[in-house]
N, C-alpha and C positions, 0 to 999 in steps of 0.2 A: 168362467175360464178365459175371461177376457185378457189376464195376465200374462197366459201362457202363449198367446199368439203376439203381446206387446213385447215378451221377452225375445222369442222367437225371433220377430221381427229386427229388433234392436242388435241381436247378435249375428244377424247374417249381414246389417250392415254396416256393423263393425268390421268381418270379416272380407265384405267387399272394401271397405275404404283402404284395409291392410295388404290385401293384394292389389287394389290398386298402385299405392302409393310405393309397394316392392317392384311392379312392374314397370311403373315411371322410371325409378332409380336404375332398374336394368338395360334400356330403353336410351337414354342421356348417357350409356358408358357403350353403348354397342355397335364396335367397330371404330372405337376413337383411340388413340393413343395421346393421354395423358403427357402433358409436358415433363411430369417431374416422373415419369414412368415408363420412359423409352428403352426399347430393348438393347440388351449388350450386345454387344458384334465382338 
């Protein structure tokens, strides 16, 4: 059952790399005001 802990293993660090790499992106936009995305008045 060696498989099923390498799967195991494999798929929570896939799911780590995915939230990680969502939470970077949300992270680098937080609280900034984009140039080409300023608000109207």
């Amino acid at each position: 059952m060696w498989y099923f802990s390498w799967i195991l293993g494999l798929g929570l660090a896939c799911a780590f790399s995915i939230l990680n790499a969502m939470w970077l992106e949300l992270s680098e936009t937080d609280g900034k005001v984009r140039p080409d995305r300023r608000p109207e008045r």
